[in-house]
N, C-alpha and C positions, 0 to 999 in steps of 0.2 A: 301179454297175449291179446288178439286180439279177434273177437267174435261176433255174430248177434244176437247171440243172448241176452247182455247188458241193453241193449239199442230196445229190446221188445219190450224188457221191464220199463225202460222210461218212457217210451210211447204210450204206456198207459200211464205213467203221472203227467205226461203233458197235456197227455186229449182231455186228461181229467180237470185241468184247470183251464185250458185252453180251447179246445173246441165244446167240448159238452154242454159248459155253462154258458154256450152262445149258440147252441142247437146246430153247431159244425158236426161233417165229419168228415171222413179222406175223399168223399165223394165230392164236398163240395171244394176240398186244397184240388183235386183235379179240373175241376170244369174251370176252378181261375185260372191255371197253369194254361189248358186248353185255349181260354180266351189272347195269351202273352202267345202262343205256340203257333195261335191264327195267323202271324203274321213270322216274317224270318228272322228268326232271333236267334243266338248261338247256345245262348243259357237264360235263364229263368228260374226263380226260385221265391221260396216263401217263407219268411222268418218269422216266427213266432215266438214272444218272451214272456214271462213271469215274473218279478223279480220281489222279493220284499225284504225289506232293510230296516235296520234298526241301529240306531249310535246313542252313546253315554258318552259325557266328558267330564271331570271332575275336575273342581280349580278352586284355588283357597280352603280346601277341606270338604267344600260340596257339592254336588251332583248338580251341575249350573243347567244342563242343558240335557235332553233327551229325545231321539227324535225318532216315527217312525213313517214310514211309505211303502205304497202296495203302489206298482206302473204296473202296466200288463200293454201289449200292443202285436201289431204286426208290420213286416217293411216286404216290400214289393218288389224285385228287380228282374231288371229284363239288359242281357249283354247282347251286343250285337258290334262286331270286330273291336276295338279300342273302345267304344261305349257305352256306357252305361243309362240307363236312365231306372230310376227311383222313386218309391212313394213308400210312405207308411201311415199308419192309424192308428190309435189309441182304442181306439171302435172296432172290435174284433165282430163283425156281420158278414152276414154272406153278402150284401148290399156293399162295403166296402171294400170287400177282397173284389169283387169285382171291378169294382170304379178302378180300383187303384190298377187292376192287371189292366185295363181297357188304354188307362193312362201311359204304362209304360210301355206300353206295344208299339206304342208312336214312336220308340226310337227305330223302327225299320216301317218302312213306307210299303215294301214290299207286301201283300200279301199271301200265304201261301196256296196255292191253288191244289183243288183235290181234297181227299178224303186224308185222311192221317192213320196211325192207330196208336192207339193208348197205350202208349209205354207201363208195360207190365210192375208191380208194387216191387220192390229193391229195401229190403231192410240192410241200411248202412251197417257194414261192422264197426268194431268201436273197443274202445279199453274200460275198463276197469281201476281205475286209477283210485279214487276216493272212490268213500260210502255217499250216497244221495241223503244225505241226511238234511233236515231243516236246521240251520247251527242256532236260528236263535230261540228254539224251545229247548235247545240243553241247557240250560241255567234259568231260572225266574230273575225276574225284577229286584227282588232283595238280593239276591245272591249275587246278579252284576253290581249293584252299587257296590256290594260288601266286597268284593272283588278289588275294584276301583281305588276302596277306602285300604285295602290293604298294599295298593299300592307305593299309596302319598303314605303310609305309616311307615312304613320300610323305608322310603329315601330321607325323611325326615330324622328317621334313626340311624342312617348309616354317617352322619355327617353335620355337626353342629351351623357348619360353612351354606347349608343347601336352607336356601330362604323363599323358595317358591317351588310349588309342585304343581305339576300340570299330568292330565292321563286320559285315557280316552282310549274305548270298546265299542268295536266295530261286527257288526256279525249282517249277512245277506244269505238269501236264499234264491239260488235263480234257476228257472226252466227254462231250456230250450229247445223249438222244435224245427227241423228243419224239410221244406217237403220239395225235391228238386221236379224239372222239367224232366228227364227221366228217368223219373218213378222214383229216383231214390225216398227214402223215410229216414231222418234220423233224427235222437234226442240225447239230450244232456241235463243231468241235476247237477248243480254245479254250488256246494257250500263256500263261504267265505270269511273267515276271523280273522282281526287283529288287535293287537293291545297294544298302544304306546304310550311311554312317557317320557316326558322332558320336564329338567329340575332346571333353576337357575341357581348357583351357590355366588354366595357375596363373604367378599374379605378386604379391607380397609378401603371402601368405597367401589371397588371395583364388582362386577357382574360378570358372571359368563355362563353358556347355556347347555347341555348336554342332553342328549338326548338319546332311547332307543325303543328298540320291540320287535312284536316281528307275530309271525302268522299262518293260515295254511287254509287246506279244504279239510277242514274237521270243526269240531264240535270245541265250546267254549273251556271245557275242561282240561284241554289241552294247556290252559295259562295255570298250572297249579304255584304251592309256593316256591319252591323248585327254582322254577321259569322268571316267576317274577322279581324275586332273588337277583337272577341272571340280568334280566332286565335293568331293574334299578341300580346295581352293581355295574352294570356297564355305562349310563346317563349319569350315575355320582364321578365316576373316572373322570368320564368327558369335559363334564362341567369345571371339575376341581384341575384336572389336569391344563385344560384352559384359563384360569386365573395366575397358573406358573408361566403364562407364555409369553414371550417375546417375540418383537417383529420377526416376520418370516424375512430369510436376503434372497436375492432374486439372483438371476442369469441362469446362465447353461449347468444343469450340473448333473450329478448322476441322481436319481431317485430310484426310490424301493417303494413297491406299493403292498399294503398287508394285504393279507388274503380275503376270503368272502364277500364283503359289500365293494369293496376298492373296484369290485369287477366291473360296478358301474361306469367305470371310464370305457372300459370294455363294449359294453352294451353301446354307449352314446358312440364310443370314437369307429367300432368296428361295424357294430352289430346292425346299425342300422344301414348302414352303405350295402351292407350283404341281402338286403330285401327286392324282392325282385322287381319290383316298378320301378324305383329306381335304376335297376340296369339294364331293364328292358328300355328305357328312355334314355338308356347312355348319359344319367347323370349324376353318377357314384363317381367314386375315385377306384372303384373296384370293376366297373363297366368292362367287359372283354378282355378283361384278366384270368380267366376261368385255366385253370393248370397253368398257372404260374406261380413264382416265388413272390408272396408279397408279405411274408415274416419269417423269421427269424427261425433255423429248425430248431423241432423240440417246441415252437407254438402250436397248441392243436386248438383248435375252436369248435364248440357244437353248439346249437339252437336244439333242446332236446324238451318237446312238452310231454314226454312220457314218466318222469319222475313221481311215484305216489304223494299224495299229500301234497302236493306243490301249487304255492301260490301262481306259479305262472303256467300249470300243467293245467292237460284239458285230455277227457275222454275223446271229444271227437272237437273239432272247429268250427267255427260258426256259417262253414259251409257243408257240415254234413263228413269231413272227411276226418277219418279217423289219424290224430295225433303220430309226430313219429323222432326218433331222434335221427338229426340231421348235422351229419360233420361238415360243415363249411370250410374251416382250413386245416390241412392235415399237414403237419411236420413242417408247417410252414409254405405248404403249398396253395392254394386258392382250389377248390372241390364243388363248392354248390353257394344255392344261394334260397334266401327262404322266400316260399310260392305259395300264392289265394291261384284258383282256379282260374281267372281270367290272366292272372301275365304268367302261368305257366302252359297255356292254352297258346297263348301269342306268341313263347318264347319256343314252341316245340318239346316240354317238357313235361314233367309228372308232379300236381301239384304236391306239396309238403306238409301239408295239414297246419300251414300257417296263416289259413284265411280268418280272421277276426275283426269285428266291429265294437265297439260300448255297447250296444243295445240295436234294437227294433228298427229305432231311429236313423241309424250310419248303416255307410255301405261297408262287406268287408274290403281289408286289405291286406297284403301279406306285412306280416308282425309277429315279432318273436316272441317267446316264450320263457324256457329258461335257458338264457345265453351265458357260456361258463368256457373255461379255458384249461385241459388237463393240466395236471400237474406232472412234475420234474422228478430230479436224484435230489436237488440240493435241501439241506437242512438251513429252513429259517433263518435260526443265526450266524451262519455262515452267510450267508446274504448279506443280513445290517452288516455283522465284523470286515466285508468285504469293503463298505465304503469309508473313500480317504474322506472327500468333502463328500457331504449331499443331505439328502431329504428322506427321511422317512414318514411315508402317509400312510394311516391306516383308519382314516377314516374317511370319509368323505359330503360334502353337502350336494348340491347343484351344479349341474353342467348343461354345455351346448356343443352341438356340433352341426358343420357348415357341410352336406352330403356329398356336395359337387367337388370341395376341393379336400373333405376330410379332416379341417383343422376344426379341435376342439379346446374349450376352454372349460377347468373344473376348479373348483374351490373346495382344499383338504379341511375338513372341519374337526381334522389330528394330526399333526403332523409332529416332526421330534429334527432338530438338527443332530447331525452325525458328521464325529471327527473322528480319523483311524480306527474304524470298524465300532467306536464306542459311543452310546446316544448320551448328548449333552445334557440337552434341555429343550421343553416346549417349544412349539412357533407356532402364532396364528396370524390369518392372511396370506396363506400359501396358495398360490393359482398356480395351477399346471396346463402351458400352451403348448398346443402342437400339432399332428395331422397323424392321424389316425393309422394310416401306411404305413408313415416315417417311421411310428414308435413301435410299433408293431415289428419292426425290421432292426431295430437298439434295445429289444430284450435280449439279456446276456444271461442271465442266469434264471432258473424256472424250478420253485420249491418243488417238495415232495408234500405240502400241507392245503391244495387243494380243499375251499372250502364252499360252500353255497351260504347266499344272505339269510338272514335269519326270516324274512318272509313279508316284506317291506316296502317290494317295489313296484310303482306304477307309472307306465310308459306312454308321457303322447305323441302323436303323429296328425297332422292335419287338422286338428282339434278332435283328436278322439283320444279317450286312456282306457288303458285296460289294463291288468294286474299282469306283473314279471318278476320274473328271477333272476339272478345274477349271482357267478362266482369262481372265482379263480383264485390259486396259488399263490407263495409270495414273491414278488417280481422284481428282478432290479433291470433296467432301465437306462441309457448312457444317453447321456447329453440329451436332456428335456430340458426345454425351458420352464425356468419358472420363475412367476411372475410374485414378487414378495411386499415387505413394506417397507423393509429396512431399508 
């Protein structure tokens, strides 16, 4: 649901950390706006952040590292047709909000002649997704390390094989405020955790690494033993199951990709083609394809930051616009594409609530969320038993992808060979090449086991990252290259 309710409670945590303790108030986000407004500008806006963070990482048994940071600032923009120009400060004054509006009004020469009038206050609406909670005052200092320590106790016991433990707790608090050219007002508290760890297990000289974790917009308690459990149980797998492995073999062949994180092939090979700068510059592989076939039916694609708790969800976007879920490919049709307010503005459309930046500091741009792929009829194991040769991945490391023509390249950091529907044995150095269309169009079969990442992922573009989600069903795949060792 979405209302301004939520939007009026955090305007008062924002002005409270944000303009107050710098003798701001909405009068003076107006007169800067006014100063950008003097001259002809299409958009204008004023970003305000908070952000405080806190990290542990434990390694050889001790709490090696600890770190904490309070940034606070503001970013300045002024759009005027394709456009942009920018400023920010770390310096929250009325003295700099000024300079900086005066600065970026110079992207239009024009000035506007006459009186104006003052776009009347606009409280954004907004969702509800998380609690605004501070995550890193739910647990004290003893109680992360103890945390941490129970980690590396549990991998160390599940597995005589596991000769090194590594782990690391993450927790962030961040306010945002956002005060448009007209009039809008809106705000976001916005929690962040996560827990990972990675074991190394050693067996007759040989090493290999596993790793996992995962995360959300809640409070530290959410890592109970449970979880951690789950955690270290999955990086003991990984690790041990990679010292069974053998060279991955390469060529064409059919692959199966597991459900939930695999989706990240997803995210790199689809999801970013589906952004709208891109195809508003005509340099996706997706560009003026808009209601066509370009997968397979039975593929559905959404960009949805409306999920609670979700590491890649958001109450409203770092433009003031309230979050939404957005089906980009239906049944294998092409549908939409995800929009920040300036190339949905260009494009003749309705932005998507996908405008986001890192901080204060960056301009937004459209960028997804949590990008996922429904799920099918078919039963998992029918799937593996389905294949004669191929690849089963169900995990994954690092990928790339090439926007303009769509080929991506990823590295399975689990994979399994499969002969007549039955998994062999390990493989490591499994790359999987291809173009993002193409594969998209040789899904043959689509689980009914639909999963999301455990809460893990972070996406850059341009040189900016911001936290995502990812996840899809279990997939098989016809004639994917793949790039092996064997």
């Amino acid at each position: 649901m979405i209302s301004r309710e939520p939007t009026i409670e955090r305007l008062a945590i924002a002005k409270s950390l944000l303009l107050t303790p710098f003798g701001l108030d909405e009068s003076h986000l107006a007169r800067a706006l006014a100063e950008i407004k003097a001259h002809q500008v299409d958009e204008a806006d004023l970003y305000f952040q908070y952000t405080r963070s806190e990290g542990w990482s434990l390694e050889e048994g001790i709490v090696k590292t600890g770190s904490f940071s309070i940034d606070q600032g503001v970013g300045v923009r002024a759009v005027s047709g394709e456009k942009t120009a920018f400023a920010y400060s770390d310096d929250i004054s009325e003295a700099s909000l000024l300079d900086a509006a005066r600065t970026v009004r110079t992207i239009s020469s024009a000035a506007q002649a006459g009186r104006k009038k003052v776009p009347s206050k606009k409280i954004a609406p907004a969702r509800a997704l998380y609690q605004g909670l501070d995550p890193i005052a739910t647990l004290d200092s003893t109680a992360k390390v103890k945390l941490l320590e129970r980690v590396e106790q549990a991998a160390r016991a599940k597995d005589p094989r596991v000769a090194q433990v590594m782990a690391g707790l993450a927790a962030e608090y961040d306010v945002v405020m956002v005060a448009r050219a007209d009039g809008t007002l809106a705000a976001d508290v916005r929690p962040l955790v996560r827990l990972s760890v990675t074991v190394i297990a050693e067996q007759k000289g040989r090493r290999e690494v596993g790793s996992a974790g995962g995360g959300g917009r809640f409070g530290l308690a959410y890592f109970d033993d449970a979880l951690i459990a789950q955690y270290v149980g999955e990086a003991v797998h990984a690790a041990l199951t990679n010292l069974e492995a053998r060279p991955a073999p390469a060529g064409e062949m059919t692959v199966v990709l597991g459900s939930g994180w695999p989706g990240i092939l997803l995210h790199e090979a689809i999801g970013h083609g589906l952004e709208g700068d891109f195809n508003r510059k005509g340099s996706s592989a997706f560009s003026g394809r808009m209601g066509q076939r370009v997968a397979a039916k039975g593929v559905t694609v959404l960009d949805d930051g409306t999920i609670p708790d979700r590491r890649g969800s958001l109450n409203v976007d770092d433009e003031g616009n309230a979050s939404q879920r957005n089906v980009l490919i239906e049944d294998g049709i092409l549908t939409g594409y995800i929009q920040d307010s300036m190339n949905a503005r260009l494009m003749g459309v309705a932005p998507t609530g996908n405008g986001r930046r890192e901080s204060y500091a960056h301009v937004p741009m459209p960028r997804m969320t949590n990008t996922y792929m429904l799920g099918g009829d078919k039963a998992p194991e029918e799937i593996v038993a389905s294949i004669k040769k191929g690849l089963y991945a169900t995990n994954f490391g690092g990928g790339q992808v090439d926007i303009t023509s769509g080929k991506f390249v990823f590295s399975a950091s689990e994979a399994y060979w499969v002969e007549n529907g039955k998994i062999l044995y390990p493989v490591k150095g499994a790359t999987l090449v291809g173009s993002g269309p193409e594969c998209l169009k040789r899904v043959s079969m689509i689980g009914n086991d639909m999963k999301l990442d455990s809460g893990v992922g972070t996406c850059g573009k341009e040189g900016q990252s911001v936290p995502v989600g990812v996840g899809q069903p279990t997939l098989r795949i016809d004639g994917l290259t793949v790039g092996g060792t064997a």
